[in-house]
C-alpha positions as CSV (number, residue, x, y, z in Angstrom):
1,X,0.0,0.0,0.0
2,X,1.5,3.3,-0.5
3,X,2.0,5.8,1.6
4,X,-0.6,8.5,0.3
5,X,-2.7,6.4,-1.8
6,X,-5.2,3.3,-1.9
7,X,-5.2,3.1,-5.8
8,X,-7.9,3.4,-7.5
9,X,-9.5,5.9,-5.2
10,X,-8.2,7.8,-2.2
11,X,-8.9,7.1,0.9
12,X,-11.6,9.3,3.3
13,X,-12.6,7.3,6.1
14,X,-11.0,5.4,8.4
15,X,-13.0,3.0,10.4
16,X,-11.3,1.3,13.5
17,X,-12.3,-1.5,15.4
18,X,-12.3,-0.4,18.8
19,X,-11.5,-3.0,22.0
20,X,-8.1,-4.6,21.7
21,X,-7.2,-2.3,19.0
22,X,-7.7,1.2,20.1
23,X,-8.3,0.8,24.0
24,X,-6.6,-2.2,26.0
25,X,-8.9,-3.8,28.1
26,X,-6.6,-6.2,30.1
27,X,-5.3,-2.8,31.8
28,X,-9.3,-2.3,32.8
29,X,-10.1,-5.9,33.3
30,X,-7.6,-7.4,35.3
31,X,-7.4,-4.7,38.0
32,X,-11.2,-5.5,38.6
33,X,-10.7,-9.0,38.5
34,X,-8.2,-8.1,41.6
35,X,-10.4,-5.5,43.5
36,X,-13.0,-8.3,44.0
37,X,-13.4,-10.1,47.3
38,X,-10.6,-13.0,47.4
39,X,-11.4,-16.8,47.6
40,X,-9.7,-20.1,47.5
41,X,-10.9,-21.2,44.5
42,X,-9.6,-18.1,42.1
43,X,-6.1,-17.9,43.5
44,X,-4.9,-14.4,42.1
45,X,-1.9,-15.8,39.9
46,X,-5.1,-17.6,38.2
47,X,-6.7,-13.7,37.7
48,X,-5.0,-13.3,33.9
49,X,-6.2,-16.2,32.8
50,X,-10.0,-15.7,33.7
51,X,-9.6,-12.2,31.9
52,X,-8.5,-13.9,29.1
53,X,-11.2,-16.5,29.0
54,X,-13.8,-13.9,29.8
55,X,-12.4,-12.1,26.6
56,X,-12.6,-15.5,24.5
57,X,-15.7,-16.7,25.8
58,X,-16.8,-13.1,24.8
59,X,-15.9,-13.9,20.9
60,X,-17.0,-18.0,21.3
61,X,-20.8,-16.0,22.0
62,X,-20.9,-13.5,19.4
63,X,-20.0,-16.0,16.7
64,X,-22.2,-18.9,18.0
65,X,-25.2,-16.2,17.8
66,X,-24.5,-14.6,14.7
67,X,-24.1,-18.7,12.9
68,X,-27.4,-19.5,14.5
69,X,-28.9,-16.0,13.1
70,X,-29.4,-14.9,16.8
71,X,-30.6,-11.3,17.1
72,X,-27.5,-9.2,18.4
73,X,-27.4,-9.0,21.9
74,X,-26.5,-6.1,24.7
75,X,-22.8,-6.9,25.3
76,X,-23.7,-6.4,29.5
77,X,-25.8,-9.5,29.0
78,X,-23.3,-11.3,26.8
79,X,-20.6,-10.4,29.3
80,X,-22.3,-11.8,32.0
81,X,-23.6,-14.9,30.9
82,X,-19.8,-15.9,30.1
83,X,-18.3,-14.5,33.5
84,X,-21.1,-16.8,35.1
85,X,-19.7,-19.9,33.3
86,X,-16.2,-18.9,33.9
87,X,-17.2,-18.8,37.6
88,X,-19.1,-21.9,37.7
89,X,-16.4,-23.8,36.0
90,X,-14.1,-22.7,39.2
91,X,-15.9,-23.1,41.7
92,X,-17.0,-19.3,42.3
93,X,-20.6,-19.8,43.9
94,X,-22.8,-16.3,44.0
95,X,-22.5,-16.1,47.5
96,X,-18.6,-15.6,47.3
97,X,-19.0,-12.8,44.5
98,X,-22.4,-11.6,44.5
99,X,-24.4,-9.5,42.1
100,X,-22.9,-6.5,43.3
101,X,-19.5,-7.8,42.6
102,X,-20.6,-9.1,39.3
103,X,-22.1,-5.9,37.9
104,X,-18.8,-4.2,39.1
105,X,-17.0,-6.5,36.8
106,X,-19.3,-5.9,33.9
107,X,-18.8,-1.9,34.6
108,X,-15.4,-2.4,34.1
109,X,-15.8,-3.0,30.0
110,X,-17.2,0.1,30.2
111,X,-14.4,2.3,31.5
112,X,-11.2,1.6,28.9
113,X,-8.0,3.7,28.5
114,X,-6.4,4.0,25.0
115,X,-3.5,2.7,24.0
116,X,-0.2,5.1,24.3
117,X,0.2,5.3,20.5
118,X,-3.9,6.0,20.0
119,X,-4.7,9.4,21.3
120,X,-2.4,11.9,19.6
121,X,-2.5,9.7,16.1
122,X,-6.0,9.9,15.8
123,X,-6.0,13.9,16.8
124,X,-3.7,13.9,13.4
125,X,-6.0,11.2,11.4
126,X,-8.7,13.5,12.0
127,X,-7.7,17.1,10.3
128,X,-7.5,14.3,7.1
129,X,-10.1,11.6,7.0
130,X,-13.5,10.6,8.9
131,X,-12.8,8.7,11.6
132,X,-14.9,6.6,12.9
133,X,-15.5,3.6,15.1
134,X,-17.4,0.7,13.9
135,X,-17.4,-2.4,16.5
136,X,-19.7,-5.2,17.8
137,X,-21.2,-4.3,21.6
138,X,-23.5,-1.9,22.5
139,X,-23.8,2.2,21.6
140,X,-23.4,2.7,25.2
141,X,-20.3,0.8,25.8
142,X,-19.2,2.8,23.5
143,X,-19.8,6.2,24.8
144,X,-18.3,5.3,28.1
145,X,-15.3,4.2,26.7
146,X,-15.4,7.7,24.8
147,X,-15.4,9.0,28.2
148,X,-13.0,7.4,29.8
149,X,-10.3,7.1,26.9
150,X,-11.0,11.0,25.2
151,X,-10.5,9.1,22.2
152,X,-11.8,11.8,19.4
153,X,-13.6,10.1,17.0
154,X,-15.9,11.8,14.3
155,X,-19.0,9.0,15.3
156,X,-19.2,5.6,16.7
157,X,-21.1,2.7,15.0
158,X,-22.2,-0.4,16.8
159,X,-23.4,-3.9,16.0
160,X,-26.4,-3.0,18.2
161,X,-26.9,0.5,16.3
162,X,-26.2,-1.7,12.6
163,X,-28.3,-4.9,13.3
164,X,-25.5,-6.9,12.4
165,X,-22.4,-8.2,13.7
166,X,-18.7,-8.4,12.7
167,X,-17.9,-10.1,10.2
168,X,-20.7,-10.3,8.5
169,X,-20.0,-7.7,5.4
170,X,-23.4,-5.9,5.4
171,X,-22.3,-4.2,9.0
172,X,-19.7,-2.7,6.9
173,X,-21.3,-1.4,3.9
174,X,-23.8,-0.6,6.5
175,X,-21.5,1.7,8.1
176,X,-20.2,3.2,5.1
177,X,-23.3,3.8,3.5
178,X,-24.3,6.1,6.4
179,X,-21.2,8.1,6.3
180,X,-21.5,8.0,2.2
181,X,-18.4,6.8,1.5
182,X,-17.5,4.1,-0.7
183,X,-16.0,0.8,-0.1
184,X,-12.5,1.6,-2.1
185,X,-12.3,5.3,-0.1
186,X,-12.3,3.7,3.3
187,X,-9.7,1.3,5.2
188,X,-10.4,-0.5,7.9
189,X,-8.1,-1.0,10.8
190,X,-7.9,-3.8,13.3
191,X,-6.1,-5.9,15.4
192,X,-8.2,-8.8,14.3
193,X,-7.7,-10.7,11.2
194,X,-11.1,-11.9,11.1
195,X,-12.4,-8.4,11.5
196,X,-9.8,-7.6,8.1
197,X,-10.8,-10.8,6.1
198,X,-14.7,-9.5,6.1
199,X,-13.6,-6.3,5.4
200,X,-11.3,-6.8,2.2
201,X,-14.2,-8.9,1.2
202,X,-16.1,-5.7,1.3
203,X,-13.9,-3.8,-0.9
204,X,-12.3,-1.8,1.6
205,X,-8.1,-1.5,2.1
206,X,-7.2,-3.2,5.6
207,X,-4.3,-2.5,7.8
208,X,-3.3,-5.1,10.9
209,X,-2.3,-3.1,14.4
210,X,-0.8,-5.9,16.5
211,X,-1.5,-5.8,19.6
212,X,-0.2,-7.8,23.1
213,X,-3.7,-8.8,23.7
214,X,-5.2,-10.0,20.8
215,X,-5.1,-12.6,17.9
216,X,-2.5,-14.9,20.0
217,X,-3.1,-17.9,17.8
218,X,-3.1,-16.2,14.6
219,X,-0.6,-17.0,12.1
220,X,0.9,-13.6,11.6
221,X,3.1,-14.4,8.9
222,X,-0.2,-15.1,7.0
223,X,-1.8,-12.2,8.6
224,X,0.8,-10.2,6.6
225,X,0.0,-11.8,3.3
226,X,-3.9,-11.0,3.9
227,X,-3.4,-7.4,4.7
228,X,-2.6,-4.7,2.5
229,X,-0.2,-3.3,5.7
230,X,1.0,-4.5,8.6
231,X,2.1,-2.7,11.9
232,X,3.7,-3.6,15.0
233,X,1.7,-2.2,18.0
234,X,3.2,-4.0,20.5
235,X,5.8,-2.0,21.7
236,X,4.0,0.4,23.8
237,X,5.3,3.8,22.6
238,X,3.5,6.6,20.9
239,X,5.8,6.2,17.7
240,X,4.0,2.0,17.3
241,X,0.7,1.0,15.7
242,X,-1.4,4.3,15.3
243,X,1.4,6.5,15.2
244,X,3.6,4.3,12.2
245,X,-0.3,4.4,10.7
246,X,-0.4,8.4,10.8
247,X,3.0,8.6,9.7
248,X,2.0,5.7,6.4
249,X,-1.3,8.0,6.0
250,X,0.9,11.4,5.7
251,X,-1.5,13.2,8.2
């Protein structure tokens, strides 16, 4: 992909997928996971683990509904169905985390803080292209991560907003329509290959953030031959991910 082009057109949106990719939610989630009440049967070495389960099982849900043509569902409810398996399966009982503590743990998805590289590349993305947010969970879960990241997007789109979840390709012509913008003036970014694969398949450019959180089984080496960029963002500094895409994007 060049650096100011996405031949044939160029581009004027950029549309992001938003948890794991612009906000890191094992800063959010696993700090929760430790603020709850302590038991013998979730030793806290075992904490990272559950957050990462709770994110998986998260996915597991999303596609199981969208294959059985499941109506898309409030990501609290989602969330909490899987943390009540996950608890079940190790021996949590509701008496030794309660509602209370449950809720508080659902909360937590809602209150995200961006990556380091995020913030000040999308202030620069901005004065150039639409950006916008297009991601499967709720509208609300997406305004309080607004909140709490001050991530500046242009507008948000959700799978609850769309009717439809990722990666099913109408959610992103969907999107696009709605912003009236075209397939080949729009790339999507993404720290999930699956979210990329749907999206080249709707005629948009892709580019691959890697992150520390997501994708672990992926082939990247493949990854790279699907995308039409890749970019580290696992480093942790402002010059990774979003700020090597600015810097590609000329903005």
């Amino acid at each position: 992909m060049s650096a100011v082009s996405t031949s044939p057109a160029v581009p004027k949106a950029i549309v992001f997928d938003l948890i794991g990719t612009c906000v890191d939610w094992f800063s959010s989630i696993l700090p929760a996971l430790e603020s709850a009440p302590s038991t013998s049967a979730l030793p806290a070495e075992c904490l990272p683990q559950l957050a990462a389960d709770w994110r998986a099982g998260f996915f597991k849900e999303t596609q199981m509904r969208r294959e059985a043509s499941q109506s898309v569902e409030d990501i609290d409810v989602t969330h909490r169905r899987v943390l009540n398996w996950l608890l079940l399966a190790r021996g949590v009982t509701p008496f030794q985390w309660d509602d209370g503590v449950r809720n508080k743990l659902i909360r937590a998805w809602h209150e995200q803080k961006g990556w380091p590289d995020v913030a000040s590349a999308l202030e620069r993305l901005k004065q150039k292209y639409f950006i916008v947010v297009l991601a499967n969970g709720s509208t609300r879960l997406q305004l309080d991560i607004m909140k709490s990241s001050n991530l500046p997007f242009h507008t948000l789109f959700s799978s609850q907003m769309l009717g439809k979840t990722k990666p099913d390709v109408e959610i992103y012509t969907k999107a696009l329509e709605l912003i009236q913008v075209a397939p080949s003036e729009a790339i999507m970014v993404a720290a999930h290959a699956y979210d990329l694969r749907a999206a080249k398949t709707a005629g948009m450019k892709t580019i691959y953030v890697q992150r520390t959180t997501e994708d672990l089984i992926e082939n990247m080496e493949q990854v790279r031959d699907e995308v039409d960029f890749f970019i580290d963002g696992t480093s942790g500094d402002e010059k990774c991910g979003f700020g090597e895409l600015a810097d590609i994007l000329q903005a």
